[in-house]
N, C-alpha and C positions, 0 to 999 in steps of 0.2 A: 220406492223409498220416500219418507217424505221430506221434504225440504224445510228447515227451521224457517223462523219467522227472520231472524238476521240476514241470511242469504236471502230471503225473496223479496227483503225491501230493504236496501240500502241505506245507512246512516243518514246520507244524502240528503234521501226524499223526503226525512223529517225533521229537513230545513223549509222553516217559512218558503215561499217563492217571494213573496212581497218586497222590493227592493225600495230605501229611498230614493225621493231624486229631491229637485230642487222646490215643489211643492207639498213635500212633506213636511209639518213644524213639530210634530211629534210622533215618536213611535216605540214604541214598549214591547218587543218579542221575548221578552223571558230571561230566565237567567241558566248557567251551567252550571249553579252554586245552589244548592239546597239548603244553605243556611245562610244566603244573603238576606240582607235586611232591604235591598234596594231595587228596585227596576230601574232600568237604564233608557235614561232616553236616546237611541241610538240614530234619530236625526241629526244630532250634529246641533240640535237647538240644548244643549245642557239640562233640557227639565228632567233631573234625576228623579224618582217619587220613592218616598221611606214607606216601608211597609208598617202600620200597625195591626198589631195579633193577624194577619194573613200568613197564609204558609204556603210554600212550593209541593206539588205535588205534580207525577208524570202522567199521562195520557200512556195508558196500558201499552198499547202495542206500537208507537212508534216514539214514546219516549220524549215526546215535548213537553218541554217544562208550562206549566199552568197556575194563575193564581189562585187558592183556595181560599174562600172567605164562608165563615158558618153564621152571619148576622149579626157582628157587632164589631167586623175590622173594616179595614178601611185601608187604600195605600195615597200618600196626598205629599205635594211639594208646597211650598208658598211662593208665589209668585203674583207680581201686579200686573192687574190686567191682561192676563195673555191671549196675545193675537187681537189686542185692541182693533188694528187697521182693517180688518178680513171680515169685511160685511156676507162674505160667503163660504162654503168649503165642505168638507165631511170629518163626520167622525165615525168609523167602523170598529167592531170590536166582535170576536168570538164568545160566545155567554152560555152556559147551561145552569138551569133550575129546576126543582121542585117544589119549589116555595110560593103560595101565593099569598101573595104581600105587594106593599109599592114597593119596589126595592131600584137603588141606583145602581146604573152602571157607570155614570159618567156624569160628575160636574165639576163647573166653573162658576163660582160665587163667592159673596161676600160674607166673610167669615163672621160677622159682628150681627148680620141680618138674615131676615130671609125674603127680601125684596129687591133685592140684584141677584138674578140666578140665570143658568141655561144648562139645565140637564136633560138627562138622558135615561129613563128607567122602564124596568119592567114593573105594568102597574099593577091594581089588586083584582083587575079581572082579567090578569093572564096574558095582555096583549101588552106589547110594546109603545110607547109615550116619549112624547117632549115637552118640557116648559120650559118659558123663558119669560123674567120679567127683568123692569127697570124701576122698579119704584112705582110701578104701575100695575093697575090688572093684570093678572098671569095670561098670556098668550099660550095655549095645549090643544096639541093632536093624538089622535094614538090610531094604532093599524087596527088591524083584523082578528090574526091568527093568533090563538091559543101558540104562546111559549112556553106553557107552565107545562112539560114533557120531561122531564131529565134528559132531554137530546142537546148536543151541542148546535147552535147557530150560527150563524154573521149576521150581524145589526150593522148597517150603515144606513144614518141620518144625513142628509146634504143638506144644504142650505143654498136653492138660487140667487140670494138677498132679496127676495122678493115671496117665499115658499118652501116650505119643507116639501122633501121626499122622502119614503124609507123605501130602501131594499133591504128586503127580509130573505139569507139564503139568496141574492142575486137575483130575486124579480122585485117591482115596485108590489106592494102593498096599496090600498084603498085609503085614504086614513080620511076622517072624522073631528072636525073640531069640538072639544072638550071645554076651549073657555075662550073667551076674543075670538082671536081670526088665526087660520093659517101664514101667519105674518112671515114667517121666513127670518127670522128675526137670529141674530150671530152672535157673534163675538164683539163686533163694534158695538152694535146694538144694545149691551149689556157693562154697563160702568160698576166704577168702584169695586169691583171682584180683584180678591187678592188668594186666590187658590185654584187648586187644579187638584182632581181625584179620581178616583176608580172605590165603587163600594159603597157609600155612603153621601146622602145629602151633607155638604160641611158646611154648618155654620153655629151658632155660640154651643146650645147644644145640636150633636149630629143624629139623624135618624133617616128614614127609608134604606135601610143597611141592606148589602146583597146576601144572598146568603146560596153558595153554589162556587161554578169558577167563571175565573173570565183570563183571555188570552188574547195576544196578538191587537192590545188596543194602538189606534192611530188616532191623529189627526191632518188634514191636508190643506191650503188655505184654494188647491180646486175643486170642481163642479164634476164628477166622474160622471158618464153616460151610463146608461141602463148595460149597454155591449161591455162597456169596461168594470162595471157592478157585477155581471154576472161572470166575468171572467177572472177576476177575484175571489170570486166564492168558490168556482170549477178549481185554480189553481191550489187551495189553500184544503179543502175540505178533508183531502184522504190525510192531512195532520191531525185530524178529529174521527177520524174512521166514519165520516159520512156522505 
């Protein structure tokens, strides 16, 4: 007889595993509301983020809530400066695409410019990227692998204050400098930023829009090990059926 898909996997299991602690300053798992307007920062750091034209949608068989974005939403808080002090840290996020475009998944800049920034995107040939400037030449890296698959991933960016890393899916990637140096360059590193988003470059006008979902973003103000990168991705993945 066959067994429904409810009995062989428990509500449970499609509970994040990812727990705060005291180095998480941001975390964003989703909502139980399908007409919420909001993601919840559920670190305990208050960064609520408003949804614009994004919408909730489930992950087929285990029912996690996800945000859907088709290239012109965005979800964003205003806030100054955040995480000035943290010359280091990570940002992880779950992302799937089909789109090849530069599309953001993750920044922190000045809303007025586009010469204070530090984001996070999938660029126009498919792989994974970072910039970051201060009013200065763009400091960028990007990995290797083709993302542009409609498969769901984990992107986590570290920062040693000294270096970028990526683990892609829990292994480190190769990565390539694009422009300057692999500076490793953060949050301190980057002034006058007064926002915080998912989906879009924000600043006077917004563009490299994502257009796909993304899930389960964080940020941590430590340094994760490759052991603890990929054991985050092992823990996390069967929410994504990967």
């Amino acid at each position: 007889m066959a067994v429904s898909p409810a009995l062989r996997w428990p509500r449970a299991s499609y509970l994040p595993k990812f727990r705060p602690d005291a180095n998480t300053v941001l975390w964003l798992p989703g909502q139980d509301d399908p007409q919420s307007s909001i993601i919840r920062d559920r670190s305990g750091g208050g960064n609520d983020l408003t949804l614009t034209g994004a919408t909730w949608v489930r992950v087929p068989r285990t029912g996690l809530w996800v945000l859907s974005l088709d290239g012109d939403d965005y979800v964003s808080k205003s806030v100054a400066n955040f995480r000035s002090s943290d010359s280091s840290g990570c940002f992880a996020c779950w992302f799937k695409t089909s789109t090849t475009a530069n599309q953001t998944i993750f920044v922190s800049a000045d809303t007025g410019t586009d010469v204070h920034q530090l984001y996070i995107l999938v660029r126009s040939d498919d792989v994974l990227g970072i910039v970051q400037s201060d009013n200065d030449a763009n400091d960028a890296v990007k990995g290797t692998t083709n993302v542009v698959d409609g498969k769901w991933h984990l992107a986590g960016w570290v920062s040693t204050g000294t270096a970028w890393i990526l683990y892609l899916d829990g292994v480190a990637e190769g990565l390539s400098v694009t422009s300057g140096s692999n500076s490793g360059d953060w949050f301190a590193d980057t002034t006058l930023r007064d926002n915080i988003g998912l989906g879009a470059r924000l600043k006077s006008t917004n563009d490299n829009f994502f257009n796909g979902q993304l899930a389960l973003a964080r940020v941590t103000s430590d340094v994760p090990t490759a052991s603890q990168a990929l054991g985050i991705y092992n823990s996390e993945r069967g929410l994504f059926d990967v």
